[in-house]
C-alpha positions as CSV (number, residue, x, y, z in Angstrom):
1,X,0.0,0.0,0.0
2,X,2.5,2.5,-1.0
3,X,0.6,3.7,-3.9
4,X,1.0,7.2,-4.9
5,X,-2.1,8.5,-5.1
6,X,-4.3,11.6,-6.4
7,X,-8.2,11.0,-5.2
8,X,-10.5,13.4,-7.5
9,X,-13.5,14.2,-4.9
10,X,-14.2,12.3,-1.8
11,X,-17.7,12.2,-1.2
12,X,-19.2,9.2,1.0
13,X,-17.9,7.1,-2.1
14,X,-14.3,8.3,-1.9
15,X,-14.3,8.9,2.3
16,X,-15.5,4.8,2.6
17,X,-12.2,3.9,0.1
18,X,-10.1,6.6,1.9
19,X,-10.6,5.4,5.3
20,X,-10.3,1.6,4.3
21,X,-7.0,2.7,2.2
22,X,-5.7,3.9,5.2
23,X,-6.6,1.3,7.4
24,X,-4.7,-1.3,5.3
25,X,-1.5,0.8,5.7
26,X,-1.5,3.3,2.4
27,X,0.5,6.1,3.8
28,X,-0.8,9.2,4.3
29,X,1.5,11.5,2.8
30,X,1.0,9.7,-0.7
31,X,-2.0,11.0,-0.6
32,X,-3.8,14.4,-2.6
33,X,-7.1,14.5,-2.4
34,X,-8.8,17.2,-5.1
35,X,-12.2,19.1,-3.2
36,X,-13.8,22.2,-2.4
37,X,-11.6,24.3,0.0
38,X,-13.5,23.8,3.4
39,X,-13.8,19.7,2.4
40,X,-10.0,19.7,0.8
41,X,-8.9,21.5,4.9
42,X,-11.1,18.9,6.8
43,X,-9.5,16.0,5.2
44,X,-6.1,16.8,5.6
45,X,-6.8,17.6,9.3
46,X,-8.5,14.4,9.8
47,X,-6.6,11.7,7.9
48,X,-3.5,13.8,7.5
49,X,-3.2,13.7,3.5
50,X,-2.8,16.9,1.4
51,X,-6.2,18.2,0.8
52,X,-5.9,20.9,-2.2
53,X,-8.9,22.5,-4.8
54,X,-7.2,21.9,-7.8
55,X,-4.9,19.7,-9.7
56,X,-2.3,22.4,-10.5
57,X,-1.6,21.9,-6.8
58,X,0.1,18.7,-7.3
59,X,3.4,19.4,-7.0
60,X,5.6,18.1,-9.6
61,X,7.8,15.9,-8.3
62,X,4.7,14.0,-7.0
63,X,3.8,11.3,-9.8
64,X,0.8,9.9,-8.7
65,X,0.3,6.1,-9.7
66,X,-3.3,6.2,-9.9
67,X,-5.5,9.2,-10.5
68,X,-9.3,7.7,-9.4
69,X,-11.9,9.7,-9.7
70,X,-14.8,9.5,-7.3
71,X,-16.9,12.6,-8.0
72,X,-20.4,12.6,-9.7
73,X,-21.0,11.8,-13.4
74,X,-22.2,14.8,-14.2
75,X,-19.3,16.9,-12.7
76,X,-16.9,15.1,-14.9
77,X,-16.6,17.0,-18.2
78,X,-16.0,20.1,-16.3
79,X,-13.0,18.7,-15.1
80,X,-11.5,15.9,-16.9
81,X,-9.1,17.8,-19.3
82,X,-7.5,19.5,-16.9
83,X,-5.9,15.9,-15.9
84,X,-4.4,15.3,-19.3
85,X,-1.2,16.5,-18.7
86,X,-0.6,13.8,-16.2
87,X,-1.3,11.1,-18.6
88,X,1.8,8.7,-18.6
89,X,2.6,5.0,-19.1
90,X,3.4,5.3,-15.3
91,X,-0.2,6.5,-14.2
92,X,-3.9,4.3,-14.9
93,X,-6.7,6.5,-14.6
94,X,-9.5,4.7,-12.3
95,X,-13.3,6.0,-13.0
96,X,-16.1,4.4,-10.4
97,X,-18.4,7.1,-11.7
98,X,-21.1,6.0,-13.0
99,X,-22.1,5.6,-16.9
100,X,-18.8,7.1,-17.8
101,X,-17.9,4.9,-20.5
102,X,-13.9,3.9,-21.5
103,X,-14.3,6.2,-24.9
104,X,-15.2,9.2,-22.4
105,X,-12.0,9.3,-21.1
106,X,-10.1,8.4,-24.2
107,X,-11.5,11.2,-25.3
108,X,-10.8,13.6,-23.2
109,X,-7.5,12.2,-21.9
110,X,-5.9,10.5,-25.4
111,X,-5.8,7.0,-26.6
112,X,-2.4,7.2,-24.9
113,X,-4.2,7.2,-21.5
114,X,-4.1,3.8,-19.5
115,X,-8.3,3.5,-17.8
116,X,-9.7,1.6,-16.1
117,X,-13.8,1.9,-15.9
118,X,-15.6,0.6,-12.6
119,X,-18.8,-0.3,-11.4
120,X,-19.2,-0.2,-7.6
121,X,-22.1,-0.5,-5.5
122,X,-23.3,1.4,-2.5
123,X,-22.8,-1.3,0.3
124,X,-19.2,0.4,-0.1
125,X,-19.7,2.6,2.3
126,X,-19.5,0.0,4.8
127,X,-17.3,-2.4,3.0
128,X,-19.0,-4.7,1.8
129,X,-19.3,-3.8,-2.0
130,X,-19.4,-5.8,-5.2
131,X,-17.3,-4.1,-7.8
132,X,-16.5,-4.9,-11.1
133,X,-13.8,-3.0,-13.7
134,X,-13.0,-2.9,-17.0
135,X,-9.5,-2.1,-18.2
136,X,-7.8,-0.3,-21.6
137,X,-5.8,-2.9,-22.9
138,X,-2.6,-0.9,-22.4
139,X,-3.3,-1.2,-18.7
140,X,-0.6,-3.4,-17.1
141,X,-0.7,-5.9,-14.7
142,X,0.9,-4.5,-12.1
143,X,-1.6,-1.6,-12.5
144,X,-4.7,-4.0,-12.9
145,X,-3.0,-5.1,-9.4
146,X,-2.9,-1.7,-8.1
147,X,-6.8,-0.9,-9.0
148,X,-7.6,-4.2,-7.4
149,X,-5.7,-4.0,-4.3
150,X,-7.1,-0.3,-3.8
151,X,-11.2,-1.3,-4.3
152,X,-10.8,-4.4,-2.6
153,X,-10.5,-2.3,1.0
154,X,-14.6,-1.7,-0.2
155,X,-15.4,-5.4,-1.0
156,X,-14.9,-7.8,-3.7
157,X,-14.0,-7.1,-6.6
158,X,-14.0,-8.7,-10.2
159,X,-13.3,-8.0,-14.0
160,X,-14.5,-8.0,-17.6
161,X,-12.3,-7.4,-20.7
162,X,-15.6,-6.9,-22.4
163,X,-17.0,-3.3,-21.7
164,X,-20.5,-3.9,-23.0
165,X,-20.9,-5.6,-19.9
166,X,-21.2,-3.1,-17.9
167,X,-24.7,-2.4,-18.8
168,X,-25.4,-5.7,-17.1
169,X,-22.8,-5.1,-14.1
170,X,-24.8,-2.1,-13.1
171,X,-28.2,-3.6,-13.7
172,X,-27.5,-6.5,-11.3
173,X,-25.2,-5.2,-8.7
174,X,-24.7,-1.6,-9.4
175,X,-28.7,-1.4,-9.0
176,X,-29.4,-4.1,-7.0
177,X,-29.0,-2.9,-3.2
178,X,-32.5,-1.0,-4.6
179,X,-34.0,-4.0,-5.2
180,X,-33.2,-6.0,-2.2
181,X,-34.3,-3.0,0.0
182,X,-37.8,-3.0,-2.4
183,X,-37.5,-6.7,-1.1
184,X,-37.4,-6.1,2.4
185,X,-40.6,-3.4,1.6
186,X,-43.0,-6.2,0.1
187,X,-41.7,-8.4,2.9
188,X,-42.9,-5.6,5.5
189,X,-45.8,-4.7,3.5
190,X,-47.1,-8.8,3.1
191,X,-46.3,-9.1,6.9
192,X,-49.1,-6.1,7.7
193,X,-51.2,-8.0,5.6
194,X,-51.0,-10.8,7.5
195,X,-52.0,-9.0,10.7
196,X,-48.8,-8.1,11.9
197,X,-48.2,-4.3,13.5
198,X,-46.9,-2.3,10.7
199,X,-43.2,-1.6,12.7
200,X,-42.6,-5.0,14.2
201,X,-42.9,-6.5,9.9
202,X,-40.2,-4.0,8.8
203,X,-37.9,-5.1,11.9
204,X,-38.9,-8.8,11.0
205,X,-38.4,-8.2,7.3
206,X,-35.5,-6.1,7.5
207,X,-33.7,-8.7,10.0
208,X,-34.6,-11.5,8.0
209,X,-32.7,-9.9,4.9
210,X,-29.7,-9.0,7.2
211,X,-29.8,-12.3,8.6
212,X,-30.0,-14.0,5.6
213,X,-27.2,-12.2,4.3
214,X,-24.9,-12.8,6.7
215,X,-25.7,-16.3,6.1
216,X,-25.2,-16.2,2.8
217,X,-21.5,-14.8,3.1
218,X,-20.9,-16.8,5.8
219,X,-21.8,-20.1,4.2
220,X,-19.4,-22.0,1.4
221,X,-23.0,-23.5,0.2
222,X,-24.9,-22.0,-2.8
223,X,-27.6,-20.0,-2.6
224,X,-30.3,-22.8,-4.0
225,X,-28.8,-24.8,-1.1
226,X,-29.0,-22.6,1.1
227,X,-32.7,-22.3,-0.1
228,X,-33.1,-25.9,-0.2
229,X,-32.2,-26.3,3.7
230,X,-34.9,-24.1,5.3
231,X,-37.4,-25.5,2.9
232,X,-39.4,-28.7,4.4
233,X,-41.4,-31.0,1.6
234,X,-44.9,-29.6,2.1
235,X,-44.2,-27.1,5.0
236,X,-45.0,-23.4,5.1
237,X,-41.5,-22.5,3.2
238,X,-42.6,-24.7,0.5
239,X,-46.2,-22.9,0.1
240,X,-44.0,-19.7,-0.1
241,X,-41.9,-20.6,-2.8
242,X,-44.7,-22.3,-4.9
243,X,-46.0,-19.2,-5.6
244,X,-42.4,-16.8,-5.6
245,X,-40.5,-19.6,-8.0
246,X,-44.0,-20.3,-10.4
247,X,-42.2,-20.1,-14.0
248,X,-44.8,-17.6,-15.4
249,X,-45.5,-15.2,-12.2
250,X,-42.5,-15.6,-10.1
251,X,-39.6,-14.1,-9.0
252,X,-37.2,-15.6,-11.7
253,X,-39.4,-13.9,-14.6
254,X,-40.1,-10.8,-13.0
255,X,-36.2,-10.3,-12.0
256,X,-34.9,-10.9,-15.7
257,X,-37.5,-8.4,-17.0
258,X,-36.5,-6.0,-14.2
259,X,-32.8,-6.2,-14.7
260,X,-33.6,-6.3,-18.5
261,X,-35.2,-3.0,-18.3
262,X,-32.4,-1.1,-16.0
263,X,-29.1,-2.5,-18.9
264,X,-31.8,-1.3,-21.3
265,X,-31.7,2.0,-19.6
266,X,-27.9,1.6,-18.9
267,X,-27.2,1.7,-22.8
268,X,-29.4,5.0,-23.3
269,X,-27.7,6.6,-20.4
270,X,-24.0,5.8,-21.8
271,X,-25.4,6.8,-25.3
């Protein structure tokens, strides 16, 4: 963890990496960190790294291995091609904004410029994300190793040389904490329905999904296993799922059509 670092913005996104960065032993003086002046003097009094407002800051004997940037989408093409003259073999460029394709940056930055695209999820921001990246093909191992070793601090990682995927990616993890959370909703709402007090089904429903989770981390089984062990031949599990895993109506159909829709959506967006 001796990276040489420049973090563009450091939102809840960035301040979940920075923290678990630091925690794994990434020094702090390695660090610059690019934010609004009051944000860019907090950080540097909190974690001790060099907080500045802009990227002609950097001083130039500071060559910055990876430049990740961790600000919003939208904020991006005001200030992407002010980074180009950093762009060398010895820097990879590391994007977890979101919908900001590979030819964004090439753009802006050169086909020279080593990127890597990724696709994290909001679980972390309390390390336990899923996130997948997509590199250039000029990006080296050791760099490859470098993004990994940095995004792993949030969770597990994994990759795809293919970039189209990343319409699925974010339709299945980089969307789905929404649809686990809708989830524990229906659970509540169902449980109301069945007589229960409105705030004891949420903390039932909502423990249930925690629980379950935990489980399912825990656990080296899969997750039809898992499934399969709290479900008794013709008990009240059993009843459940008949209806949840029916091939026309059930879960399976309506969570292809819903992921469908959002890498539908995924591929306007990056359009």
């Amino acid at each position: 963890m001796n990276t040489r670092l420049l973090l563009v913005g450091c939102g809840k996104m960035g301040s979940a990496m920075l923290e678990g960065w630091l925690a794994k032993g990434l020094k702090s003086d390695n660090v610059y960190i690019v934010e609004q002046a009051e944000a860019a003097e907090k950080l540097s009094t909190r974690y001790g790294v060099h907080g500045i407002t802009d990227v002609t800051e950097v001083p130039q004997d500071f060559i910055p291995q990876v430049i990740l940037f961790a600000v919003k989408p939208q904020v991006l093409p005001d200030v992407i091609d002010s980074y180009k003259p950093l762009v060398r073999a010895e820097t990879v460029f590391l994007s977890v904004a979101a919908g900001k394709t590979i030819d964004f940056f090439a753009g802006h930055l050169g086909e020279t410029a080593r990127i890597v695209r990724a696709m994290p999820n909001t679980p972390a921001a309390v390390s336990r994300g899923m996130t997948v990246m997509c590199p250039t093909d000029n990006v080296s191992q050791a760099q490859r190793d470098m993004c990994e070793t940095l995004l792993a601090t949030v969770g597990m990682v994994s990759w795809v040389s293919d970039e189209s995927l990343m319409d699925a990616v974010t339709a299945l993890s980089g969307s789905g904490p929404a649809y686990i959370f809708h989830l524990v909703e229906a659970m509540a709402q169902a449980g109301e329905a069945a007589g229960l007090p409105a705030d004891q089904a949420m903390i039932l429903a909502r423990q249930t999904v925690v629980g379950a989770g935990f489980l399912l981390d825990a656990s080296e089984e899969t997750a039809s296993t898992l499934r399969e062990n709290v479900t008794s031949p013709g008990g009240t599990t059993a009843a459940a799922l008949s209806v949840l895993m029916d091939a026309q109506n059930g879960l399976p159909d309506l969570m292809t059509r819903a992921v469908e829709a959002a890498r539908k959506r995924s591929v306007e967006l990056a359009g």
